[in-house]
C-alpha positions in Angstrom: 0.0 0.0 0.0 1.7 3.2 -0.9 1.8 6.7 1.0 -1.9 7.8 -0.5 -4.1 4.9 0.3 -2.3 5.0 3.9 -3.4 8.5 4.4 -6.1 9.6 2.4 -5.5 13.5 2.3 -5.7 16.1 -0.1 -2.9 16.7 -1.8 -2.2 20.3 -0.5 -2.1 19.1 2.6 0.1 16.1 2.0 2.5 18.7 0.8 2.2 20.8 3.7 2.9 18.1 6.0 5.8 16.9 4.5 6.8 20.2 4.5 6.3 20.8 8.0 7.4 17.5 9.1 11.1 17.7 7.0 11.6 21.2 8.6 11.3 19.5 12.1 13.8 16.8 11.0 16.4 19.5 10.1 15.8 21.6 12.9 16.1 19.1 15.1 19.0 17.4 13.7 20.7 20.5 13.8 20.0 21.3 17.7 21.0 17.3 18.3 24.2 18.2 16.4 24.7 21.6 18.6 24.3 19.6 22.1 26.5 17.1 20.8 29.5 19.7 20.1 28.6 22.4 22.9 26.9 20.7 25.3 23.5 22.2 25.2 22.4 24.4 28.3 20.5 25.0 31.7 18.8 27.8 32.8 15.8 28.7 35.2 13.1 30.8 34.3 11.0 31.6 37.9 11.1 28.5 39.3 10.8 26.4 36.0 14.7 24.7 35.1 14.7 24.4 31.6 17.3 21.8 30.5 18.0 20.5 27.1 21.8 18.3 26.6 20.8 14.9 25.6 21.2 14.8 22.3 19.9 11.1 21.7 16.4 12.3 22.9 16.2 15.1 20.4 17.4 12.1 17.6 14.3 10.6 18.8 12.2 13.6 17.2 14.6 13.6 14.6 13.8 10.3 13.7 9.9 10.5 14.0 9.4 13.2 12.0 11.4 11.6 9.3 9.1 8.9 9.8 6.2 10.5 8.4 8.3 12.4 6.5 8.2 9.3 4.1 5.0 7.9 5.3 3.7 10.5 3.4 5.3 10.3 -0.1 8.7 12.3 0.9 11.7 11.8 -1.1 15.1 12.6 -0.8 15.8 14.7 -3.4 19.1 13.3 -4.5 19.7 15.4 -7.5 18.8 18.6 -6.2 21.0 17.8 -3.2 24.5 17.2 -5.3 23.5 20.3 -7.1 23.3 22.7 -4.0 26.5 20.8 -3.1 28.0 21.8 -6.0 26.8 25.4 -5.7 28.4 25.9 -2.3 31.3 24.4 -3.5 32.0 27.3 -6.0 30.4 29.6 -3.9 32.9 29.1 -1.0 35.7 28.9 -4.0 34.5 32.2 -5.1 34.8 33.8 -1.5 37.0 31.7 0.3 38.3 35.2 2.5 34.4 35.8 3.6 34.7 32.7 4.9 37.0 33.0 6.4 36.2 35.9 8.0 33.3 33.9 9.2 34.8 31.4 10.7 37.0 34.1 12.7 34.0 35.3 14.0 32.2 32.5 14.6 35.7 31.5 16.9 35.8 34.6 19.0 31.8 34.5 19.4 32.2 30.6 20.8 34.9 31.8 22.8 33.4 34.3 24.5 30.3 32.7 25.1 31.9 30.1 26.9 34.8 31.8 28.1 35.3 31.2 31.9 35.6 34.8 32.6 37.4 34.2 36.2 40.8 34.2 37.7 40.3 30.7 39.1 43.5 28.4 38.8 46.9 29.3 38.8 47.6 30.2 35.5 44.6 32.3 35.8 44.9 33.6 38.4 48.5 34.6 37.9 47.8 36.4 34.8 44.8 38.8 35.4 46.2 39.5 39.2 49.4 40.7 37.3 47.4 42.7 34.8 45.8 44.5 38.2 49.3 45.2 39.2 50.5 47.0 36.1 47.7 49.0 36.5 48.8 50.0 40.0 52.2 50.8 38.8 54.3 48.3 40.8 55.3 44.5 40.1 56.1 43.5 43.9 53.3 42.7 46.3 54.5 43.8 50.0 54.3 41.1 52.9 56.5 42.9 55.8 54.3 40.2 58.6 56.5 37.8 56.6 59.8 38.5 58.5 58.6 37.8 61.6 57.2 34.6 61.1 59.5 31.6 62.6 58.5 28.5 60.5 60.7 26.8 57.6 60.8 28.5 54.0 58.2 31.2 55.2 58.2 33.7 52.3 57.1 30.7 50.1 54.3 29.4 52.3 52.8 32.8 51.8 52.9 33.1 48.3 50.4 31.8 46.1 50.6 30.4 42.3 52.1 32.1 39.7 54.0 33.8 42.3 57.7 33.8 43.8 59.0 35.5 46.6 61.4 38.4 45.7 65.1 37.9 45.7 65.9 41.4 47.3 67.0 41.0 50.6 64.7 42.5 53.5 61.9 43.6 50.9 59.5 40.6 52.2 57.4 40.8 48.9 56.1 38.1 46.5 56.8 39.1 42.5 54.9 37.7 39.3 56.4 34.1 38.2 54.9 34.5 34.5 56.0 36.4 31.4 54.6 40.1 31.1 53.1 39.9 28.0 49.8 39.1 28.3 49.1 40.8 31.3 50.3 43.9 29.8 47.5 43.3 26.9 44.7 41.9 29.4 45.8 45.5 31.7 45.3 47.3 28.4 41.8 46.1 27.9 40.6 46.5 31.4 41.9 50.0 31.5 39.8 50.7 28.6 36.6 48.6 29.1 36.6 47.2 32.3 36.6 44.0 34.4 34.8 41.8 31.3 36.7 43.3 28.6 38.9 42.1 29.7 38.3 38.1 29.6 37.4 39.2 25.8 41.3 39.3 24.8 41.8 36.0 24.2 39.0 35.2 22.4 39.8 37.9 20.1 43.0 36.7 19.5 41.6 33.4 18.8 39.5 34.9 15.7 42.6 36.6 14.6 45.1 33.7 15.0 42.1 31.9 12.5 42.3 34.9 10.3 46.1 35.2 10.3 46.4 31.2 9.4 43.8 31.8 6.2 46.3 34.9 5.3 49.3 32.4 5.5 47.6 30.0 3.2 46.2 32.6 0.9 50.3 34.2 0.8 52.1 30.6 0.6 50.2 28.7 -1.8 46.1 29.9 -2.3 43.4 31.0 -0.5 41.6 27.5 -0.5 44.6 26.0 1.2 44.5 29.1 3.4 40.6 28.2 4.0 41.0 24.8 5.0 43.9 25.9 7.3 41.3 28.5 9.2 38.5 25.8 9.4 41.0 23.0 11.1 42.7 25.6 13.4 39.1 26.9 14.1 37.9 23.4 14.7 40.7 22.3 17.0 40.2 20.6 20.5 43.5 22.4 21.8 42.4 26.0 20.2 39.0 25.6 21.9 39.8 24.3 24.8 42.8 27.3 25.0 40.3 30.1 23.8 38.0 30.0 27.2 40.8 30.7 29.6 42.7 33.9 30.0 46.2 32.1 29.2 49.3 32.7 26.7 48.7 29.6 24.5 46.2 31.6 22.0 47.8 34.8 21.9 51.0 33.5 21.4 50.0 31.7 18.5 48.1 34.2 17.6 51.1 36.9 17.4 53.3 34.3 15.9 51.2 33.7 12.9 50.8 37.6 12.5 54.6 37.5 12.2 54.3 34.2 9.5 51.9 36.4 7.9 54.1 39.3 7.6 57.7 37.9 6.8 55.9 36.7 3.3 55.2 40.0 2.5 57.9 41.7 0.3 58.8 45.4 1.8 60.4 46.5 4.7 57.2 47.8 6.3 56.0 44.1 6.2 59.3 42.6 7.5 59.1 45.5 10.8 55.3 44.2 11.5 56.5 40.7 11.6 59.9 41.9 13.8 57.1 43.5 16.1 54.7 40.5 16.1 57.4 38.1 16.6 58.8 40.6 19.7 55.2 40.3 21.0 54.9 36.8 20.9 58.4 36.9 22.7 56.9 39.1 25.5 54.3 36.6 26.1 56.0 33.5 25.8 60.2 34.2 26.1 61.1 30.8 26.0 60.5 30.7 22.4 63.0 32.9 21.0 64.7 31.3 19.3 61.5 30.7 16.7 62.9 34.3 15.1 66.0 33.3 14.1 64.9 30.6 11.0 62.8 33.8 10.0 64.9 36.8 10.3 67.9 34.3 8.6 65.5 33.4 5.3 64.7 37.4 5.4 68.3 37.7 4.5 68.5 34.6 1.8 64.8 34.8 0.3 64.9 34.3 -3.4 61.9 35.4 -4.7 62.6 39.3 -4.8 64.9 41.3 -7.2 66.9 44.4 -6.7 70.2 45.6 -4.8 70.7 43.4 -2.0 71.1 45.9 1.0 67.4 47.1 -0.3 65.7 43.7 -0.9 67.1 41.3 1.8 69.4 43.3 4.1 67.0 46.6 5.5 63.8 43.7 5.9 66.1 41.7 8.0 67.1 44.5 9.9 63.6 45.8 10.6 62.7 42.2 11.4 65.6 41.7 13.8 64.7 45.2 15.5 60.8 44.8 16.1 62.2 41.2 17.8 64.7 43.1 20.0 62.2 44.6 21.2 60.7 42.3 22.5 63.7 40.5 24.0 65.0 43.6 25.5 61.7 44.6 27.6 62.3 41.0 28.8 65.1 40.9 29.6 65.0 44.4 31.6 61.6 42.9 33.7 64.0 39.9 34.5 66.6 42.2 35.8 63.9 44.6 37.8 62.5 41.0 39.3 64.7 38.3 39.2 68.1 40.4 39.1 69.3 39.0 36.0 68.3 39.7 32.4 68.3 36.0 31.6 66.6 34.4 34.8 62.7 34.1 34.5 60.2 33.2 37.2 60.5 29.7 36.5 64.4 29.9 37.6 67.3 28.7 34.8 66.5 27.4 31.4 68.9 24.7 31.8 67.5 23.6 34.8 64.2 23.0 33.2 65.2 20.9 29.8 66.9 17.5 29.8 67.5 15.4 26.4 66.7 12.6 28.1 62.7 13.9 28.2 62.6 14.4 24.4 61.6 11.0 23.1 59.2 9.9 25.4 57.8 13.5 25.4 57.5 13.2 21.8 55.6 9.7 21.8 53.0 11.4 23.9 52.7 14.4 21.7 52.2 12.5 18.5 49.5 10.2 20.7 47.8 13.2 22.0 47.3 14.8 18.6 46.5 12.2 17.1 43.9 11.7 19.4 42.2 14.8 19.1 42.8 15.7 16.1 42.7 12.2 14.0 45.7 11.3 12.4 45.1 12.9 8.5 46.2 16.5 9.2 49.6 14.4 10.5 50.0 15.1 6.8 50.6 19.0 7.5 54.4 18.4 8.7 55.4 16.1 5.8 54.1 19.2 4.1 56.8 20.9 5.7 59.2 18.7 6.0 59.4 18.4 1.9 59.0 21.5 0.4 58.2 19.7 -3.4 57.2 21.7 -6.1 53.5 19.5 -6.6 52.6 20.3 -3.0 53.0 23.9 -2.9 53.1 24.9 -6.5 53.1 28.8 -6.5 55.6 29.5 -4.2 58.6 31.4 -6.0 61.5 30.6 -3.6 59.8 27.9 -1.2 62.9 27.9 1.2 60.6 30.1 3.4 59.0 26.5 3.8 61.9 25.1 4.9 62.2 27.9 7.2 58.6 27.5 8.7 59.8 23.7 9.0 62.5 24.4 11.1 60.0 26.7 13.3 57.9 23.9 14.0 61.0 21.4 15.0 62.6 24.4 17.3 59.2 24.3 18.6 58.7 20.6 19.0 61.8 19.7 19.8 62.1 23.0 22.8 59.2 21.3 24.3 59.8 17.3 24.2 62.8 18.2 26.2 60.9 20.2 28.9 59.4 18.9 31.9 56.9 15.8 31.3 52.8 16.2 31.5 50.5 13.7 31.8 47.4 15.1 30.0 46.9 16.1 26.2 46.0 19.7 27.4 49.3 20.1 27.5 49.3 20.1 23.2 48.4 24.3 23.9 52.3 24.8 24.4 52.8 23.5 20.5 50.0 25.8 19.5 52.0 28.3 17.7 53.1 25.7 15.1 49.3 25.6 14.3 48.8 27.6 11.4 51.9 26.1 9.7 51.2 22.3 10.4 47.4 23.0 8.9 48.3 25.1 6.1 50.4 22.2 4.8 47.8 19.8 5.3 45.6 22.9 2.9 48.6 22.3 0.4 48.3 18.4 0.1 44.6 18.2 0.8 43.7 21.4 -2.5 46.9 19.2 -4.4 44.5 16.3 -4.1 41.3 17.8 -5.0 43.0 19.4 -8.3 42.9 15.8 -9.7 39.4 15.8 -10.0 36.5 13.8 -9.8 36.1 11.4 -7.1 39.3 12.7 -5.2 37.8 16.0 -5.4 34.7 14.8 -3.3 36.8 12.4 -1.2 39.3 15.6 -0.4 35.9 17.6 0.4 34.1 15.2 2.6 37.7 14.8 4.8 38.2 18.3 5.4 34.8 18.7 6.7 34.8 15.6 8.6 37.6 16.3 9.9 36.5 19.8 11.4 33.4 18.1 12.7 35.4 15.2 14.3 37.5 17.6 16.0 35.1 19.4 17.7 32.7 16.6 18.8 36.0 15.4 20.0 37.0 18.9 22.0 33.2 18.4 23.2 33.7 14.5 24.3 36.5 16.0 26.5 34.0 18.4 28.5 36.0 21.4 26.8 32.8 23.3 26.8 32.2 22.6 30.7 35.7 24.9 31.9 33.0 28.0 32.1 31.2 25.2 34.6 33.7 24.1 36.5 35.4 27.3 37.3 32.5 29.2 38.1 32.7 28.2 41.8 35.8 30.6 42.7 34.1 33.7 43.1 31.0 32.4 45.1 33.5 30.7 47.3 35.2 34.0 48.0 32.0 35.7 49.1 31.5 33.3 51.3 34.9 33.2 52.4 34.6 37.2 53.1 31.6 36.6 55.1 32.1 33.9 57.8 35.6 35.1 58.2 37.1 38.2 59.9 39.2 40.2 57.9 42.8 39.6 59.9 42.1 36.2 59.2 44.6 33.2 57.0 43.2 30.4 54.7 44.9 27.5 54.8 44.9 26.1 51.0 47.0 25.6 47.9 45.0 25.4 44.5 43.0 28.3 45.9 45.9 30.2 46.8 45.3 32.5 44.5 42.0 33.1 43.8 41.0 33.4 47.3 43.0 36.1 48.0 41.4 37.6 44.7 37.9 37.3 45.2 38.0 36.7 49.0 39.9 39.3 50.6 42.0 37.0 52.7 46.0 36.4 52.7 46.4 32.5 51.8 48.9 30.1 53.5 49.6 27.3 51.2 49.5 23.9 52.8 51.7 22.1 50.2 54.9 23.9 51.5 54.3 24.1 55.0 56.5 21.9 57.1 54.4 18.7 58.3 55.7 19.1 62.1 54.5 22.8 61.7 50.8 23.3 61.4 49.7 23.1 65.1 52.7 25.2 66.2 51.7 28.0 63.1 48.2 27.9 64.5 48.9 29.3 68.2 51.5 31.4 66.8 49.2 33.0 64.7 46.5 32.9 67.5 48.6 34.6 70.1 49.0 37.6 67.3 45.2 37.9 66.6 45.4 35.7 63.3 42.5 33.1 63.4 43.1 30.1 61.1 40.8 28.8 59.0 41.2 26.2 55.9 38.9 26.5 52.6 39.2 22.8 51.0 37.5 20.4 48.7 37.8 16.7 49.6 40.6 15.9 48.3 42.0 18.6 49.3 41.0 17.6 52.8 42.5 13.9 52.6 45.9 16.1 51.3 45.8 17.8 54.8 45.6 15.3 56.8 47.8 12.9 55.4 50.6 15.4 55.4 49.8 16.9 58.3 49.3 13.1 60.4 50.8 14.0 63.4 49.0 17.0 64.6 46.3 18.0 66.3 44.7 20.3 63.6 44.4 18.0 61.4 41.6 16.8 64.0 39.2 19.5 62.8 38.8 19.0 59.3 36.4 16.3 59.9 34.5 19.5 61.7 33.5 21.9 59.6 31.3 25.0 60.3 30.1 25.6 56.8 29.9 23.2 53.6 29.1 24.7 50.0 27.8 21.5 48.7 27.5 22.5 45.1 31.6 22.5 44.8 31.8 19.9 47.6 33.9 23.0 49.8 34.0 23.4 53.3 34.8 26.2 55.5 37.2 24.6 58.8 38.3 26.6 61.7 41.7 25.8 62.8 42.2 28.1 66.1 38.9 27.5 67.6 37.8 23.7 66.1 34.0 23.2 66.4 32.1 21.4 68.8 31.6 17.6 67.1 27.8 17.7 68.3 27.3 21.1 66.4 26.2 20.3 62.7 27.9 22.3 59.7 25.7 24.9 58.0 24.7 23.9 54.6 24.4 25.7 51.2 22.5 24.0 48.6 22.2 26.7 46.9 22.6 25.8 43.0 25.9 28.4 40.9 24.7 30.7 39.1 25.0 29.6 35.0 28.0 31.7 34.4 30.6 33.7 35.7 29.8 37.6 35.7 33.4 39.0 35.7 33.2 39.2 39.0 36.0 42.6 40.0 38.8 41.5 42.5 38.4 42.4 46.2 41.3 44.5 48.1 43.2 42.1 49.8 43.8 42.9 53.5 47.4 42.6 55.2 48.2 40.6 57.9 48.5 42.8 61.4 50.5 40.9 63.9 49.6 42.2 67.5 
């Protein structure tokens, strides 16, 4: 019995139907599609909690109204399909930098929706607190209480993440650990816009490290191979997952690719914008310096220009070194204000942080990790590189400036499969600068492939996309879009930590070192370098000085305590807690004055609000030791 005889309906309506019904497949294919990459959402209107992130349900209407879809005479309109197909296809040939200019953004708008707008963390935390303190006009944060406190190592038990204590003698302050550069930018943008502004500059930078990778493409070889470049960088786990977090992995790729973009220009004016890019980048991340040199030496060798050589090779390479120095020097004069040597960072010596012994076994998790989340096809992208040939990038005058970009990418590698070993692909954001490169040569071999026509074309086609899509159901898979969840907690905490504690008060903590002294007001005493033998005996001599104690832990952190801390008394109390926030699983303990065990905890149930408002930093309060 066909579709008629089944339903016996006018013909007008039949259409209708259809109609209506293959609209509600596509929509809701499309939202099952949007869960499944960003995780749907939650919100609350009044007291209704509206909640839609199962994406198999909304398959289910999918799949019903397709149903009837064909129940009612549809087709799938097979021809009309390949044509559209085909359409796009020239239409995104014909406008490949609107795309792209698209999917810029589409990257920065992504980024700031789920951005985690919060200095939460240590990285975090290090980098917006410094931003605040270029804004104040001095580096060093005072401690004086410091020099009269008797434990082990006590500068350093009072100095959260992303801090160090100074090296000048009797100054008793704590100085930034991380590079300048993005603070400066992030101290930029909350000068001119405020607190949210702010949390905006990486995202920004995201869309512009996309941009910057189509304008490599579009320079080295076309602007399809730049296009596929900007959709894969776009579309990658590590660039989404690095975007949300106010932390040097995008904008230092970001810069660097504005200096790859520039050094392929052919005046001097281009060369000086890649020296300053490339001095940037080296502001924000110093320990890749040495990612100038391949460029600023092909400056002075490049083949594809004519004229005298001091003109056409020499000034450019000057320019370019310049705008670097720049860079470098500013460095290197912060080191010397800080640190007391031009060459000493706030992570100590360089040497002391590489070994050759790390670099194969660094590599082999790498490769794994990448491969991972980004499938193994755009692998492709550094064969690219590593052989420059003619058929893969055939409009490139003199393509030694390929072979320089290769050696980039294997300083780049190679710096960081000899630094310290990481246990978690997140750690792929250090090798994010080589991004652009690595997926514009993929572009090269993936647009060589399509030229042959026919079925390749499609099968070239169908793997960039999939490719894009597979990363970021991948980047969702690994609860990338959930960081604006997860660190919403850090400023609520602080409130509460501001409210049930008096303001000469010290938290005992570690992870939180940071941020509770940022959004709760409170100087922090970090746990993890205390001496076991002295946590009862920095109690009372805090007490006797009218410091109370209190601790502000998770858990785990909890079990940390009192394993390390075994054989004293305090320890005792953080099975007695006075106040539990049971939406982070975070309790409140105080140290000086435990709590009676027949006294229960107070209890917030309380639900976090959906996302972090930017909420402004609190004035932290000094110690005052009676």
């Amino acid at each position: 019995m066909n579709a008629p005889e089944m339903f016996p309906l006018r013909e007008t309506t039949r259409r209708n139907l259809r109609a209506g019904l293959l609209t509600i497949a596509v929509a809701t294919l499309l939202w099952a599609t949007w869960i499944s990459l960003a995780g749907g959402f939650i919100t609350t209107v009044g007291s209704l909690r509206i909640r839609s992130n199962n994406p198999q349900r909304v398959l289910v209407l999918t799949a019903v109204a397709l149903a009837g879809y064909f129940l009612l005479g549809g087709r799938i309109p097979l021809a009309r399909l390949a044509a559209a197909a085909r359409r796009s296809a020239k239409a995104i040939a014909s406008h490949p930098g609107a795309i792209a200019v698209l999917i810029a953004i589409a990257t920065t708008v992504v980024a700031m929706i789920d951005s985690t707008r919060m200095a939460g963390g240590a990285d975090a935390y290090g980098y917006v607190s410094q931003a605040d303190l270029w804004l104040q006009g001095s580096l060093e944060v005072r401690q004086p209480w410091v020099a009269e406190v008797p434990w082990p190592d006590a500068q350093w038990t009072f100095t959260p993440l992303g801090y160090r204590p100074s090296d000048r003698e009797d100054e008793w302050s704590i100085v930034p650990t991380y590079s300048p550069g993005l603070p400066i930018l992030l101290a930029v943008a909350k000068r001119l816009g405020g607190q949210c502004v702010m949390y905006g500059v990486v995202p920004l930078l995201a869309g512009l490290a996309v941009l910057a990778t189509y304008g490599i493409g579009r320079r080295l070889n076309s602007s399809v191979t730049g296009l596929i470049a900007a959709w894969l960088v776009a579309t990658s786990p590590v660039t989404l997952s690095s975007s949300l977090e106010p932390l040097t992995d995008v904008p230092v790729m970001s810069t660097w690719a504005l200096a790859f973009y520039f050094v392929l220009g052919r005046s001097t004016v281009s060369a000086a914008a890649a020296g300053l890019s490339a001095g940037l980048s080296i502001l924000i991340r110093p320990n890749l310096v040495l990612l100038a040199v391949p460029l600023g030496l092909w400056l002075l060798c490049r083949r594809d220009v004519t004229g005298p050589f001091v003109r056409t090779r020499v000034f450019p390479a000057a320019a370019f070194a310049v705008g670097a120095a720049l860079g470098v020097g500013a460095v290197a004069a912060i080191n010397q204000h800080l640190y007391g040597s031009p060459v000493t960072s706030g992570y100590g010596r360089l040497e002391d942080q590489v070994a050759l012994a790390r670099m194969l076994p660094n590599l082999r998790r790498y490769v794994s990790w990448f491969v991972e989340t980004h499938t193994v096809v755009p692998l492709l992208g550094f064969v690219a590189l590593a052989a420059p040939s003619r058929r893969i990038w055939p409009r490139i005058a003199d393509r030694t400036v390929v072979a320089a970009f290769g050696v980039v990418v294997f300083l780049l590698w190679g710096f960081y499969a000899a630094y310290l070993e990481f246990d978690s692909w997140g750690y792929l954001r250090f090798l994010l600068p080589s991004w652009p490169l690595v997926m514009n040569g993929f572009g090269a071999i993936a647009e060589r492939i399509g030229t042959i026509g026919g079925v390749a074309r499609w099968i070239a086609g169908v793997t960039i996309v999939a490719v894009g899509v597979s990363n970021t159901v991948e980047a969702s898979r690994r609860d990338v879009f959930e960081q604006r969840q997860a660190a919403r907690h850090e400023a609520p905490i602080g409130r509460l930590v501001m409210t049930h504690t008096p303001p000469n008060s010290v938290l005992l903590t570690s992870e939180r070192s940071g941020s509770m002294r940022y959004y709760g007001g409170r100087i922090t005493l970090r746990y993890d370098l205390l001496d076991p033998e002295w946590l009862d005996r920095a109690v009372s001599w805090l007490g006797t000085r009218g410091v109370r104690v209190y601790a502000v832990l998770d858990r785990r952190q909890a079990d940390e305590v009192k394993a390390r801390f075994s054989s004293q008394r305090a320890a005792a109390t953080l099975d007695r807690p006075f106040l539990i926030y049971e939406p982070a699983g975070t309790a409140l303990f105080d140290l000086s004055q435990p709590r009676d065990p027949a006294l229960p905890a107070a209890v917030i149930t309380e639900p976090f609000p959906d996302a972090p408002h930017c909420d402004p930093p609190v004035p932290l309060l000094p110690l005052v030791l009676k």
